[in-house]
N, C-alpha and C positions, 0 to 999 in steps of 0.2 A: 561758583568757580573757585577752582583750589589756589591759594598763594604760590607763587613762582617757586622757582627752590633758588635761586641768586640770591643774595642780598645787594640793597637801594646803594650803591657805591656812589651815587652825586655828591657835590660838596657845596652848600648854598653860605655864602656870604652875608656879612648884613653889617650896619656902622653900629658898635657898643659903645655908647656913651657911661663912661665910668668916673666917677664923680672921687676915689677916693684920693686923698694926698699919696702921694708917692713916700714911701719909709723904707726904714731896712731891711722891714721883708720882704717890699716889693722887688730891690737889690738881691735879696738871699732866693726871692722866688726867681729869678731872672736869670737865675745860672744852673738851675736846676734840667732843662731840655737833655741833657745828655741823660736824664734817667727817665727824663717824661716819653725817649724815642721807642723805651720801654713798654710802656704802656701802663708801668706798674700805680703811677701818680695820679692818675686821671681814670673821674668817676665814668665804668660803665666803658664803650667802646669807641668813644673819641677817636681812637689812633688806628681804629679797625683789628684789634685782635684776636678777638672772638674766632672761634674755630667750628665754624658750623658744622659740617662733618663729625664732630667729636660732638656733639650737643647731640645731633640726630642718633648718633649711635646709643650715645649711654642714657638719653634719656626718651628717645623718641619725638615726634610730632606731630602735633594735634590739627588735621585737616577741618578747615570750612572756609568761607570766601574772606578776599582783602581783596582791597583797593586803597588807593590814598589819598588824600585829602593836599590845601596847599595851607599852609597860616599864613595869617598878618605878616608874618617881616619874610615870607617865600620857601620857608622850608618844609617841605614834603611828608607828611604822618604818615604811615603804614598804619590801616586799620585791618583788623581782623575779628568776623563775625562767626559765632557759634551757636546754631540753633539746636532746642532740646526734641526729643522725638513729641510728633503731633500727641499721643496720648498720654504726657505727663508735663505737657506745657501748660504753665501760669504765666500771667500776668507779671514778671519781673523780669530783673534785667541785671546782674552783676557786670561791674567797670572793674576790670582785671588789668593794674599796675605792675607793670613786673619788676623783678627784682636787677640785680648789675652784672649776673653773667647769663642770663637763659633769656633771650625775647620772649615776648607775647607768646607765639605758636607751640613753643619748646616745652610749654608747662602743661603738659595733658594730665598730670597728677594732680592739679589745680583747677581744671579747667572742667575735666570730668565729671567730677562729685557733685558741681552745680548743673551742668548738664543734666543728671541723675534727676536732680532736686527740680524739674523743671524748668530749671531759668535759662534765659539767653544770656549768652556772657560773651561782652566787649571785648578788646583790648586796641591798644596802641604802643607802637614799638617807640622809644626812646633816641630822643636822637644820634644818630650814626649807629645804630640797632635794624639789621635783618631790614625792610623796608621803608624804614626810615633815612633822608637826608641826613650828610655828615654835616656839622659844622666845623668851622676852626676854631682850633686848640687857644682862642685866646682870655683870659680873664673876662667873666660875665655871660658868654657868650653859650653856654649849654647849659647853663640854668634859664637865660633867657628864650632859648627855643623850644626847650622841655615847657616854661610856659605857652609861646604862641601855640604849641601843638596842641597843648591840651586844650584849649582855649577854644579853637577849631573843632579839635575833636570831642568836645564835653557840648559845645554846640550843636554838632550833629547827633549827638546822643538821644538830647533833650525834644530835637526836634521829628526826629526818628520813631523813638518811644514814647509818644505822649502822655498814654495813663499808665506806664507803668511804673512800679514802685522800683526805686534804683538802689541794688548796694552798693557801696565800693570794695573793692576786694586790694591791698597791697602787700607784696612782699619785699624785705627788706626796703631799700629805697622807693619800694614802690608806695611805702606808707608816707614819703616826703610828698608825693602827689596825693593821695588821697585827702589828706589832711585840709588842703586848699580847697576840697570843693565837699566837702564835710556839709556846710551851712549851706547849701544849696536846700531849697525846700521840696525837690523832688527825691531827693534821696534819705532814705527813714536810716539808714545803719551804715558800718565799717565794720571789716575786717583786716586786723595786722599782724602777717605771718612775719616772726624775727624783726620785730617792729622795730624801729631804731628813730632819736630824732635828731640828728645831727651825720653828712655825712663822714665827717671828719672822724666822728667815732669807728665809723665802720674800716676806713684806710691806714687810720691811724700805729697799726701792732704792722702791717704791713710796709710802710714806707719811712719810718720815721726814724732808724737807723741810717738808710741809704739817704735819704735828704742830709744827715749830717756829713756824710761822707761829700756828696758833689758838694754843698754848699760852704765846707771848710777848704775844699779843696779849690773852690773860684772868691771867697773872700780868705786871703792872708789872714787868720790868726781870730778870725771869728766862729764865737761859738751858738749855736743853734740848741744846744741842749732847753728843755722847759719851753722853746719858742715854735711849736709846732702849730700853734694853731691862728699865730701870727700868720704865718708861712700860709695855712691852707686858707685864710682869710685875703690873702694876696692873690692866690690863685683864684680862687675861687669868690669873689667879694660880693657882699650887699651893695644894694640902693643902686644897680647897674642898668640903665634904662635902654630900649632900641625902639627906635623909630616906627610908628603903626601900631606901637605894644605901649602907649604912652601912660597907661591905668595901670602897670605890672612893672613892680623894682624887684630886684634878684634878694635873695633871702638868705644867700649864703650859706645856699644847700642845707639848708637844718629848716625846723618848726619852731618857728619867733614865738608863736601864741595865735589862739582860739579868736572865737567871737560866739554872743547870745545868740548867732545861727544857729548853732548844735545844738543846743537847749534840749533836754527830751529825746535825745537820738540816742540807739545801741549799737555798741561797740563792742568788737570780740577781740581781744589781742591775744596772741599765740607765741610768747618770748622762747627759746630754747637755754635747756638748763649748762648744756657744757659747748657752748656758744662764746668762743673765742674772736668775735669779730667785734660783737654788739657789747656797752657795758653793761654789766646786770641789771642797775639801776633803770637802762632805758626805757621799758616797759613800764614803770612803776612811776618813771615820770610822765609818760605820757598820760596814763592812764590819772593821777593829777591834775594835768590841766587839763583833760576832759569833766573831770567831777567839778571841778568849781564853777560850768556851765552846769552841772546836773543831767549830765548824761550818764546812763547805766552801762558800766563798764563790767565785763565779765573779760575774768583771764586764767586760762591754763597753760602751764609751762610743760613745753614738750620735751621728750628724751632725744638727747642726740647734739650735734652744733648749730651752725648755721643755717646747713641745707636742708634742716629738719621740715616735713611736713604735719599736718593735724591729720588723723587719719578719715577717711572718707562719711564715717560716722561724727567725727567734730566738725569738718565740714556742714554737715547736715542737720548739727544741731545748733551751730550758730547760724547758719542762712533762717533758719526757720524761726528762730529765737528774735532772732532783726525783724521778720515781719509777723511776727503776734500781734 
């Protein structure tokens, strides 16, 4: 059955327990909503902006079944399954994290080249993403459900595909989810297209002008320069806990560090060289604290910025490289 062509317009609620003191960025992040109605502040489709129409046109979409799942604290996954043709079907399974403007379905340049390769390939929309539940726009609270969802849905993966070997596949922020379930020992590898490990990095050239502007303009005589990630640390905060998710604190949108799960695992990262979003560095950090578990990190930097892809043959040589 084909996914709907609507997007999941529900708004599921839930209580965030948010443990940090109150400071002055929580003040300076507090008066920023006249830019958040925007949409420009907030990771991904919180606010509903996304223009599916415009997605479908310029980049097309990739038909197979969804259905959705519920999480732990009620919020609704959109899954989407992708089967490869019976005579070049293997044993594997790619978990395809998307990136912050294209859903799951949108990514048929993504999605294809593994198809090709034989594998089945996952995905899950992110929340307030295409079939996924919205939540509200408050501190903690879309990191917290981007965990229960995946939580759910990395669940059903596992119990779905039982012998098969798993990769994960992330783009942009999609490599902020893959990272998490890295040390899982059903999954042998990762792939990170415009890998990034922090979202802040990624918002950062985009809003950080306009945050001084509302925020001098609601504190009298306060300056916000050098304090930006005060601010996205307000909005956005660690150690944020919710109810039924009591094993999972928020991370504050970035990759805190590893564990001797990954040990032994391949990794392909795919940085782009005139990539104005991500900072150059980012790739080259990540790709460090993978090695100091001793994982084999391979990485080619692609032509082009952000929206760069690997072309259908890098694809094919890093799937295949993952399970040697």
């Amino acid at each position: 059955m084909s996914a709907p062509e609507l997007e999941n317009k529900e708004i599921t609620s839930f209580p965030v327990v948010n443990p940090n003191p109150s400071t002055w960025a929580t003040a300076a992040a507090g008066v920023v909503p006249e830019y958040l109605s925007s949409g420009n502040v907030t990771p991904g489709n919180v606010l509903g902006q996304i223009d599916y129409k415009s997605l479908r046109n310029s980049g097309g979409i990739q038909e197979g079944d969804m259905f959705t799942l519920t999480s732990a604290i009620g919020t609704q996954v959109g899954v989407h399954i992708y089967k490869p043709s019976p005579e070049v079907a293997i044993d594997a399974v790619v978990i395809f994290f998307h990136g912050n403007v294209r859903p799951t379905r949108y990514n048929p340049d993504i999605i294809t080249p593994f198809l090709k390769c034989g594998a089945t390939v996952v995905g899950r929309d992110l929340p307030g993403y295409d079939q996924s539940s919205f939540v509200p726009n408050v501190p903690g609270s879309v990191e917290l459900a981007a965990i229960a969802n995946d939580e759910v849905f990395m669940s059903w993966v596992l119990d779905k595909y039982k012998t098969s070997r798993i990769v994960l596949c992330g783009r942009s922020i999609g490599t902020l989810a893959w990272t998490r379930h890295l040390s899982n020992p059903r999954v042998v590898g990762a792939i990170g297209i415009v890998p990034l490990r922090s979202m802040a990095s990624l918002i950062r050239p985009q809003i950080q002008n306009k945050i001084w502007e509302v925020v001098a303009k609601g504190l009298e005589s306060f300056s916000v320069i050098g304090c930006f990630e005060s601010i996205f640390d307000a909005l956005y905060p660690a150690n944020c806990e919710a109810e039924n998710l009591k094993d999972f604190k928020t991370m504050g949108l970035r990759i805190a560090e590893f564990n001797s799960g990954i040990s032994g695992k391949r990794v392909a990262l795919f940085p782009a060289k005139e990539d104005s979003l991500v900072p150059e560095d980012a790739a080259n950090e990540i790709k460090t604290m993978l090695e100091v578990f001793h994982v084999d990190v391979k990485m080619q930097t692609l032509k082009g910025g952000h929206s760069a892809l690997p072309t259908a043959e890098q694809f094919r040589e890093a799937f295949e490289s993952i399970l040697e």
